[in-house]
PAZAPA-4460 file (N, C-alpha, C; in steps of 0.05 Angstrom, whole numbers, plus 32768, in hexadecimal, padded with zeros to 4 digits):
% residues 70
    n_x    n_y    n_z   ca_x   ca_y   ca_z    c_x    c_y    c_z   seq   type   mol
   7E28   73AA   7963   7E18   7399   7952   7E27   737F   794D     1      X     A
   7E1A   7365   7957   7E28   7354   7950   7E24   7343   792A     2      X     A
   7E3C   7341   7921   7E33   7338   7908   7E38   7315   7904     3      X     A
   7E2E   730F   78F5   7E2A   72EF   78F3   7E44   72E5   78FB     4      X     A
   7E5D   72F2   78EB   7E6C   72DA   78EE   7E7D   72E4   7906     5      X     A
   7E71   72F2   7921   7E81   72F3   7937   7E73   72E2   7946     6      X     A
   7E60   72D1   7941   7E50   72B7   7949   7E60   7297   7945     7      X     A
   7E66   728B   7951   7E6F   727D   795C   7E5E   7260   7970     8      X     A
   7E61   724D   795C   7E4A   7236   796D   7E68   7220   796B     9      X     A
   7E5E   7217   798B   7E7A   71FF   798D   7E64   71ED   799E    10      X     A
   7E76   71D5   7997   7E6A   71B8   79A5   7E7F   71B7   79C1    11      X     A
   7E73   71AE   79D4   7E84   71AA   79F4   7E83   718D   79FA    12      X     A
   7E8E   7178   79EF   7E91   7169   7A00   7E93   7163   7A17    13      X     A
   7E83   7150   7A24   7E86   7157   7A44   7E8E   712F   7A4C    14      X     A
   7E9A   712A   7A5F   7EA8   7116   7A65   7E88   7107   7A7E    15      X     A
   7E8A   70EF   7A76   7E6D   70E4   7A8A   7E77   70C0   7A8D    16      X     A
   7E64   70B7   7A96   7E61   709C   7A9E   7E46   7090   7A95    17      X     A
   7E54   7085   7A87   7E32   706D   7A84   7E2C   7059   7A9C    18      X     A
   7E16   7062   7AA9   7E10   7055   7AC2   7E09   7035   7ABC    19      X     A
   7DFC   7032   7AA4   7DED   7014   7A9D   7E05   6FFE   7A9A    20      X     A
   7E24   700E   7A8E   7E36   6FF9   7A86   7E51   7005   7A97    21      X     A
   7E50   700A   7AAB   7E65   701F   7AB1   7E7E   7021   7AA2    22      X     A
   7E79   703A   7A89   7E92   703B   7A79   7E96   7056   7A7D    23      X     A
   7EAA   7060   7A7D   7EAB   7080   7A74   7EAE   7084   7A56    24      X     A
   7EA4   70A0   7A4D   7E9D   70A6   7A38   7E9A   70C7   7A30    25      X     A
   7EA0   70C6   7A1E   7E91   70EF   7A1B   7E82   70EB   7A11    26      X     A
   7E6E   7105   7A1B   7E52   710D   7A13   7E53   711D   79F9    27      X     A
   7E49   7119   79E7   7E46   712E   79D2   7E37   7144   79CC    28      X     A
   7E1E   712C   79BF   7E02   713E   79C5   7DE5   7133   79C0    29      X     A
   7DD1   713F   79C0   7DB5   712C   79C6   7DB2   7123   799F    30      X     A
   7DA6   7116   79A0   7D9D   710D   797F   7D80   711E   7981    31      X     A
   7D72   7122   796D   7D58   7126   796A   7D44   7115   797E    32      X     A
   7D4C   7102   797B   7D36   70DE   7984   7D3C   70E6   79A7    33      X     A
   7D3F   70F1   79AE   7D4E   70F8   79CB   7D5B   70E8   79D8    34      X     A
   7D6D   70D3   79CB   7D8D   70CA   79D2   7DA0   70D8   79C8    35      X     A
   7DBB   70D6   79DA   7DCC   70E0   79DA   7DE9   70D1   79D0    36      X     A
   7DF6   70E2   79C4   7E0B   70D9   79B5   7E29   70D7   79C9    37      X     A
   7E35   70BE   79CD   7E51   70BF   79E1   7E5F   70AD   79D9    38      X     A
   7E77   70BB   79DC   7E92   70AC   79C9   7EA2   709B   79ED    39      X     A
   7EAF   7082   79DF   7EB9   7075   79E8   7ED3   707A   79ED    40      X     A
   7EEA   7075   79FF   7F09   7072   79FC   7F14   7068   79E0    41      X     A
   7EFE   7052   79D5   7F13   704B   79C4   7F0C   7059   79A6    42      X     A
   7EFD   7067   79AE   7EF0   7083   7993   7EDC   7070   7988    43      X     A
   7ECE   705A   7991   7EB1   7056   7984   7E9B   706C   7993    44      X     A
   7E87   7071   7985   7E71   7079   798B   7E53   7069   799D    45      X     A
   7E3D   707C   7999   7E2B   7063   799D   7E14   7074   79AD    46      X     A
   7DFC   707D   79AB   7DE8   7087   79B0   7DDB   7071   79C8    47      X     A
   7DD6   7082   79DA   7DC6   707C   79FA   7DB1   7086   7A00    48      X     A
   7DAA   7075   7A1A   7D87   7089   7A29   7D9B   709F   7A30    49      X     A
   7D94   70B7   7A31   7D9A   70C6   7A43   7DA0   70C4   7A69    50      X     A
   7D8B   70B5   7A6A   7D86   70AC   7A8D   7DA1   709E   7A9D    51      X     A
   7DB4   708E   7A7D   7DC2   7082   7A8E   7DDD   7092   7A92    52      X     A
   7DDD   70AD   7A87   7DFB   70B8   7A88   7DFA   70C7   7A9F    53      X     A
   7E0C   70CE   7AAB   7E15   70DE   7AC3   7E2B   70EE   7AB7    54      X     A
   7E2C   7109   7ABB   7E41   7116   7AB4   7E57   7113   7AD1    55      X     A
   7E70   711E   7AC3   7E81   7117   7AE3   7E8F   7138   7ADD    56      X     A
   7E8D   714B   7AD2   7E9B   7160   7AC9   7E99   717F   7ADB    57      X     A
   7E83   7172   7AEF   7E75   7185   7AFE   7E77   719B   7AF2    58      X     A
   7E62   71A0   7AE7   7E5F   71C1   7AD2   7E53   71D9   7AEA    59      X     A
   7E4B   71D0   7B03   7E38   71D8   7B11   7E3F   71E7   7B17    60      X     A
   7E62   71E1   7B20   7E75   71F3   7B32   7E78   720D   7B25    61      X     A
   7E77   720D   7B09   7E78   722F   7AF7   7E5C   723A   7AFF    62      X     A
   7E46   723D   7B0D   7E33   724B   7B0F   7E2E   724D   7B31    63      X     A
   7E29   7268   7B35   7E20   726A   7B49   7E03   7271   7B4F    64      X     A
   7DF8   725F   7B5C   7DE3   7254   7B6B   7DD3   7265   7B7C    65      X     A
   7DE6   727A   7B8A   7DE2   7282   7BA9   7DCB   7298   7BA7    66      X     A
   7DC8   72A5   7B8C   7DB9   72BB   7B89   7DA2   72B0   7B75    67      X     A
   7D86   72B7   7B7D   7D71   72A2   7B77   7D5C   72BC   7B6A    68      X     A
   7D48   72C1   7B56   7D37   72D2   7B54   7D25   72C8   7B62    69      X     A
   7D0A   72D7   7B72   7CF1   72CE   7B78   7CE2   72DE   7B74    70      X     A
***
């Protein structure tokens, strides 16, 4: 039985590129308004389209692909 407090919620920063200004930046997380929150090098902030970030962290490589349901 799991009980409440063996529950555990964490934020992942993930490392991206703003394509519109090419800066790097970390990703945080979406806002309600569906922009997204990404911190700068020099620790300012600053909410974006979504469209323009690219992640570079390749998350893809942790999942395997090869086995498909149909």
């Amino acid at each position: 039985m799991i009980k409440l407090s063996d529950i555990k919620i964490s934020y992942e920063v993930r490392p991206c590129i703003l394509e519109d200004v090419d800066e790097k930046a970390l990703f945080h997380c979406f806002t309600n308004d569906g922009n997204a929150i990404v911190e700068f090098d020099d620790g300012t902030c600053t909410t974006t389209n979504p469209c323009v970030i690219r992640f570079v962290d390749n998350k893809f490589s942790e999942y395997d692909f090869t086995t498909r349901n149909k």
